[in-house]
C-alpha positions in Angstrom: 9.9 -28.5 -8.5 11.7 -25.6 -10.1 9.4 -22.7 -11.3 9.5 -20.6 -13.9 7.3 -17.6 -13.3 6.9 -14.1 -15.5 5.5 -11.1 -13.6 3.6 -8.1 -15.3 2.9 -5.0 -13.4 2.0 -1.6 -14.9 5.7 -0.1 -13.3 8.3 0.0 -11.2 6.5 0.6 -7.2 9.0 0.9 -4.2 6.7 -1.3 -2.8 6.6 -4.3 -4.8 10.5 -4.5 -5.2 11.1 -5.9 -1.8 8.9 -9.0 -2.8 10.5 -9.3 -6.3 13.7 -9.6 -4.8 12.4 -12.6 -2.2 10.7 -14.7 -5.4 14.3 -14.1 -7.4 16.1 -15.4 -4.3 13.8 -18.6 -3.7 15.8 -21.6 -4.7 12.9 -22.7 -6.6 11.6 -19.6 -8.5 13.3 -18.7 -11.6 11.8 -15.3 -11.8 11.3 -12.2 -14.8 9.2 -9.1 -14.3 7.7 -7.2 -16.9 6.9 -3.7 -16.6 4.7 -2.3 -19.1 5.5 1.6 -18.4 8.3 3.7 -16.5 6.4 6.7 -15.2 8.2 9.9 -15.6 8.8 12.6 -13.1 5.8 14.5 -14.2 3.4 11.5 -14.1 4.6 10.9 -10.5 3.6 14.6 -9.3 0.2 14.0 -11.9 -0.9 10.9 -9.9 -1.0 12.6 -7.0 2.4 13.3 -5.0 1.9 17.3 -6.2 5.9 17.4 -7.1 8.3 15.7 -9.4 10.7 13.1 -8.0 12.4 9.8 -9.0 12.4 7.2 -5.9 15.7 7.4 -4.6 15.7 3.6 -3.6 17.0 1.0 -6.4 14.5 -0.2 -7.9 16.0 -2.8 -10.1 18.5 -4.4 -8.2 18.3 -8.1 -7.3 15.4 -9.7 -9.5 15.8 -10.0 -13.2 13.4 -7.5 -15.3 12.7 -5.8 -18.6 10.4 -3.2 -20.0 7.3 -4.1 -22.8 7.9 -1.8 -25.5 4.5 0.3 -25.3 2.7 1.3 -28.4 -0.5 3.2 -26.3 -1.5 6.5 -28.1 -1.3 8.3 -25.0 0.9 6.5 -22.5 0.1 6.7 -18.7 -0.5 4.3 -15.4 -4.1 6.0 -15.1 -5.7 5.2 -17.6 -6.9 1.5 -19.0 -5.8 2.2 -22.7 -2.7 3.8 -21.4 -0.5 0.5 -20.9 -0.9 -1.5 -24.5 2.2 -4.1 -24.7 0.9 -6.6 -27.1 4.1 -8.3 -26.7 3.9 -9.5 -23.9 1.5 -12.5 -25.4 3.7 -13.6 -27.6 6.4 -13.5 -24.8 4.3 -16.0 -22.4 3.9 -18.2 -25.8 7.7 -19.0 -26.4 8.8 -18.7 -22.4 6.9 -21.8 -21.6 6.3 -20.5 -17.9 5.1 -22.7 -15.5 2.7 -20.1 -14.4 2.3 -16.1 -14.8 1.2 -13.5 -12.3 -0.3 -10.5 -13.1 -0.9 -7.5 -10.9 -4.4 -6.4 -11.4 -6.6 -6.5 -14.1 -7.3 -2.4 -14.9 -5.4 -2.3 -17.3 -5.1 -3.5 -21.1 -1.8 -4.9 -20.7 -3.2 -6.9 -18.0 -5.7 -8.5 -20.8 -3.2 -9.5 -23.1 -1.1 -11.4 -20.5 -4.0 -13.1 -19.3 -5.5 -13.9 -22.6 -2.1 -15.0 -23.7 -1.8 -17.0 -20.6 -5.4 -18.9 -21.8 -4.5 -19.2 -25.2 -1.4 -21.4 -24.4 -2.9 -23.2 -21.0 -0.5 -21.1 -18.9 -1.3 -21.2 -15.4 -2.5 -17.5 -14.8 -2.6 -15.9 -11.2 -3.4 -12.4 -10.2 -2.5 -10.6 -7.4 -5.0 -7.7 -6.0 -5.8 -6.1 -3.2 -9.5 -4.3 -4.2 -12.4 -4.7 -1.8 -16.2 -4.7 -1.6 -16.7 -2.1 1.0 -16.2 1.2 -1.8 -19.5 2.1 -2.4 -20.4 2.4 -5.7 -23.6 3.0 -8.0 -26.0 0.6 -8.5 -25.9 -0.2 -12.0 -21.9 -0.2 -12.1 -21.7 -2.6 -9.3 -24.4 -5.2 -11.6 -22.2 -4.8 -14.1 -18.6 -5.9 -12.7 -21.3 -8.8 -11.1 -21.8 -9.8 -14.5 -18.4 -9.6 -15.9 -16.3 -10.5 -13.1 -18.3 -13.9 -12.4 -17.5 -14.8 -15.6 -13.1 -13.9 -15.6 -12.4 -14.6 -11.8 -13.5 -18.0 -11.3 -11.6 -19.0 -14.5 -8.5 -17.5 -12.3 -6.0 -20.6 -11.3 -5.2 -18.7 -8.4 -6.3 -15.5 -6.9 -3.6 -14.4 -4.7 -4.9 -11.7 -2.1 -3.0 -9.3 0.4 -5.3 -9.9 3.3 -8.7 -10.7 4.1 -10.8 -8.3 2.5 -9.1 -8.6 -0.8 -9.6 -12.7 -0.3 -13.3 -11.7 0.5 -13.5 -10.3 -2.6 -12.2 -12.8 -4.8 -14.5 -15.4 -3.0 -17.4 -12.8 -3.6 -16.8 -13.0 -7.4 -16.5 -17.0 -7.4 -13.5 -18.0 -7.2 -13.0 -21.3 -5.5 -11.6 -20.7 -1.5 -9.2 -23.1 -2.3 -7.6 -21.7 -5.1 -7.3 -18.0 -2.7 -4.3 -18.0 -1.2 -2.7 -14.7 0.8 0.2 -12.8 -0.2 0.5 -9.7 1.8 1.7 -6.2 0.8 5.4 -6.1 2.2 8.0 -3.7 2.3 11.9 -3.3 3.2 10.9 -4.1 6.9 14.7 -4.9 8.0 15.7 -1.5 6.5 12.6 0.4 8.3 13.5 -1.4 11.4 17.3 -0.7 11.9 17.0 3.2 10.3 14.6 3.9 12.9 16.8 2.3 15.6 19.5 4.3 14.1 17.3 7.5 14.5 15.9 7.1 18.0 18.6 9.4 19.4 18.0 12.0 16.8 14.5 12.3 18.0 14.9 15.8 19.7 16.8 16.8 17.0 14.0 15.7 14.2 11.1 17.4 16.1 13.0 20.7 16.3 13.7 20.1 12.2 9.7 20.3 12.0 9.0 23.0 15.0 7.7 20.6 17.3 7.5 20.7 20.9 9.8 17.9 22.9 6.9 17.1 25.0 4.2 17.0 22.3 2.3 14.2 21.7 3.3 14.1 18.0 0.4 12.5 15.4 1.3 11.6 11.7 0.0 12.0 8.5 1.9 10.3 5.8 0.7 10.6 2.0 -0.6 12.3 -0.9 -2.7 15.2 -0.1 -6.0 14.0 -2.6 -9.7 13.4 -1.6 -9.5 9.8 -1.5 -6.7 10.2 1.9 -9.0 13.3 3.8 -6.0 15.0 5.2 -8.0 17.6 5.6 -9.9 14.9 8.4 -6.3 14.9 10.0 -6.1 18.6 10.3 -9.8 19.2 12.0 -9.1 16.4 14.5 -5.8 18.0 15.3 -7.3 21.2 16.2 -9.9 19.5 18.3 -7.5 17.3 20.3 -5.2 20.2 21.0 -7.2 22.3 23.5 -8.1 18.6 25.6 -4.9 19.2 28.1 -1.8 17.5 26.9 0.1 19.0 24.0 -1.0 17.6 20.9 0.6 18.3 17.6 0.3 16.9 13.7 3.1 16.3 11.2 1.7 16.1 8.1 4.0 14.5 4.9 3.3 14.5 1.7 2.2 17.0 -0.7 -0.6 16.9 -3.3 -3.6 19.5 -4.7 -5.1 19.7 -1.1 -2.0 21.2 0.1 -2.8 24.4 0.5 -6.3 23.7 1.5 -4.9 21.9 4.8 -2.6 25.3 5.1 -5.3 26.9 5.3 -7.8 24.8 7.9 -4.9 24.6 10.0 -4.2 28.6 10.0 -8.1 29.0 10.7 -8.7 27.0 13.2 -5.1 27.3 14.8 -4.4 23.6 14.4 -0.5 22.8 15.8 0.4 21.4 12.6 3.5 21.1 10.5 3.9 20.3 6.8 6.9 18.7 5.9 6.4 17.9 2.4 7.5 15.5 0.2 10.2 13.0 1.4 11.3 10.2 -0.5 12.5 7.0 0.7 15.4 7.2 2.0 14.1 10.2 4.3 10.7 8.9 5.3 11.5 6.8 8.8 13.0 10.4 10.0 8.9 11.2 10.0 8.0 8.0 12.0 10.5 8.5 14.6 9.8 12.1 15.2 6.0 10.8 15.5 4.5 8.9 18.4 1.4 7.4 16.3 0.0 7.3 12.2 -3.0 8.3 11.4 -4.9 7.1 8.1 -8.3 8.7 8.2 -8.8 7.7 4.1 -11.6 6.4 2.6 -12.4 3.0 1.2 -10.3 4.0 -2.3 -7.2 3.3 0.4 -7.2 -0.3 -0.9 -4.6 -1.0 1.9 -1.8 1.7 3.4 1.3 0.5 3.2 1.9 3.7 5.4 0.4 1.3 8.4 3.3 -1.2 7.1 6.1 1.7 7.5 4.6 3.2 10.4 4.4 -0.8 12.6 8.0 -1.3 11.7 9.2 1.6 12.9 7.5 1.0 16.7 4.4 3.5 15.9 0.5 2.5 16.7 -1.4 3.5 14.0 -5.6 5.1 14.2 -6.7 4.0 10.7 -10.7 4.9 9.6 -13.0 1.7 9.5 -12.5 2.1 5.3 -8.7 1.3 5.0 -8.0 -1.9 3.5 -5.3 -3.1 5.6 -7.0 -2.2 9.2 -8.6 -6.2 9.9 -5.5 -7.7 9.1 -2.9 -4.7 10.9 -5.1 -2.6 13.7 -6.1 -4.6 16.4 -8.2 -2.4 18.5 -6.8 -0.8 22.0 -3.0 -3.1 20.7 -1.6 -2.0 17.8 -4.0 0.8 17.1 -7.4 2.1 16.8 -10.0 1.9 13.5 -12.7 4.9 13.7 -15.5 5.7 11.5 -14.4 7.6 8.3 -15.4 11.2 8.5 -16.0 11.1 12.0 -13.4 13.8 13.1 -15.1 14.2 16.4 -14.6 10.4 17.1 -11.1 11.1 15.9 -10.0 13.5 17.7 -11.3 12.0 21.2 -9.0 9.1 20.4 -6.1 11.5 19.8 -6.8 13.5 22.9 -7.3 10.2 25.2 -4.2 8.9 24.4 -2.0 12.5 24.4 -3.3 11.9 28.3 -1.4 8.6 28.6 1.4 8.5 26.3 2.5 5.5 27.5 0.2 3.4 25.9 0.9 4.7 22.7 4.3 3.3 23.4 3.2 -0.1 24.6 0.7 0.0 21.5 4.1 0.9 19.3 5.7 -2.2 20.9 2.8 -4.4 19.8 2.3 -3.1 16.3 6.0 -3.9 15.9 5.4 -7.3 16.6 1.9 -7.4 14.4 4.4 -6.1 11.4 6.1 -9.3 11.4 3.1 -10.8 10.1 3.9 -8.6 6.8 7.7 -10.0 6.3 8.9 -10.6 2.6 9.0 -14.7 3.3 5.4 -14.5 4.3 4.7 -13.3 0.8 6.7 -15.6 -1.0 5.7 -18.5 0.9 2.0 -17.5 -0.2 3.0 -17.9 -3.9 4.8 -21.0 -2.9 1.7 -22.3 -2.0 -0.3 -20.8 -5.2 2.0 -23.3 -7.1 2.4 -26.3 -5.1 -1.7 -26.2 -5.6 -1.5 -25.7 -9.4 1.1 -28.8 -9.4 -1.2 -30.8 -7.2 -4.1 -29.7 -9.5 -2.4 -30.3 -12.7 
């Protein structure tokens, strides 16, 4: 049965443009994305990234798409009241879609796509990858009980990017058959063959970023805000140095903690590098320079797609016991290792262990490239695939 599916999302992401482009090239999809917002230069270094940039990937090449006209006071992707496309309603009316997905639901756009979806018997699935393991106060967590009981199980589908996010759907009442997974993806082919192309630059990178050939070379790959705890990265750095092998961090990214990491790492003489922001089409330079990723954040790191990135380009990656993606990505002592967020002494053991024996870190890297295959593009398309042969079966 041919499909025809709209898409709202708050704006164009790097990472979801790799899936939009599978859907548009499914035989039986006939596919339009809506994006309520297209974030500015400034909103980009606002959100977190600490400079201005545009990605310097396409980002609208191979799906068909169009922007809601947004009539919020205030525009802005942080904020509920910020994304306000009414249209979008009366859009889902006249399209007659067989089904819509929408990304999230923390945003007002989001409501009027879903309501418009009930209002004309539209088959409505969302996609999200929140969890249940952010701790949060008492009363607020009685009240999403109450609400979210009520919205999710009238959901036709729930589609969830691994197995804490399908937890959480369950968790709220929706029906396990009508959960069905569609993990975050990205570009893995491009990673992949970049980072091939790169291998012999190694020296060449390390030396770009003052560090030692015969370092053991740990990542950090992200915004500098609270919710990563970079500055985790930076004390466990300075604690695994002394241990015997020569251990160094690459930190990239840039954010309001910046200078705060600057600064542990100066104080505790910490051999680490800051590389800044790189875009895109510079990032896999970082992973092949490295020799493992580490994602100390907390539970607000819904997933890490860095742990994506990092697995296609042949790196293990030490992710804290918090990050979303770590039960569906880090097997323990094969593709990785998950610590205890906050525990930098726990970290930093790990690091110093395995600066010792370097070549499990590449065996590791061999195995998390294989575990990244369970991530490709097809995977996610096939999930929505299934989302609709259900609603057909159901319907």
């Amino acid at each position: 049965m041919h499909n025809k599916i709209a898409i709202v999302t708050t704006h164009p992401i790097q990472y979801q443009v790799p899936w939009f482009r599978g859907l548009a090239a499914h035989p039986d999809l006939d596919i339009e994305v809506f994006f309520c917002h297209k974030a500015t230069p400034a909103e980009q270094a606002a959100a977190g990234f600490g400079v201005q940039f545009e990605w310097d990937v396409p980002l609208y090449e191979g799906y068909p798409y169009r922007f809601l006209k947004n009539v919020a006071r205030k525009p802005s992707i942080a904020t509920f009241r910020g994304l306000d496309t009414p249209e979008i309603a009366r859009i889902i009316a006249k399209g007659r879609y067989n089904g819509a997905i929408v990304s999230g639901w923390n945003y007002k756009s989001a409501w009027q796509a879903i309501i418009g979806c009930w209002r004309t018997r539209t088959p409505v699935m969302v996609r999200g990858d929140t969890h249940l393991y952010y701790q949060r106060h008492p009363l607020k967590k009685a009240a999403k009980w109450l609400v979210y009981r009520r919205f999710i199980p009238r959901l036709d589908a729930c589609l969830a990017v691994g197995k804490w996010s399908r937890e959480y759907y369950i968790h709220y009442g929706a029906r396990p058959d009508r959960v069905f997974i569609v993990p975050h993806v990205i570009n893995d082919e491009a990673f992949v063959c970049e980072a091939a192309r790169l291998q012999e630059s190694r020296p060449a990178l390390r030396r770009q970023w003052g560090l030692a050939e015969d370092a053991v070379v740990y990542l950090f790959s992200g915004k500098l805000i609270e919710r990563k705890r970079p500055l985790d990265f930076v004390r466990a750095i300075g604690k695994a140095a002394p241990g015997g092998a020569p251990v160094a961090g690459l930190v990239v990214g840039d954010g309001p903690l910046r200078q705060a990491c600057e600064d542990v790492a100066r104080e505790i003489g910490a051999p680490v590098r800051f590389a800044g922001f790189l875009n895109q089409s510079e990032i896999v330079a970082s992973y092949v320079a490295a020799d493992a990723l580490v994602l100390p954040s907390d539970a607000r790191e819904t997933w890490g797609l860095v742990v994506n990135e990092a697995m296609a380009c042949g790196r293990p990656c030490f992710v804290s016991d918090q990050v979303g993606c770590g039960p569906d990505m880090v097997v323990p002592g094969s593709t990785g290792h998950i610590f205890q967020m906050g525990d930098v002494d726990a970290l930093a053991e790990l690091l110093s262990m395995h600066a010792t024996q370097p070549g499990t870190l590449k065996t590791m890297g061999e195995h998390a490239w294989n575990k990244a295959k369970e991530s490709r593009v097809d995977v996610a398309v096939q999930g929505v695939m299934q989302a609709l042969a259900a609603l057909e079966a159901r319907h």
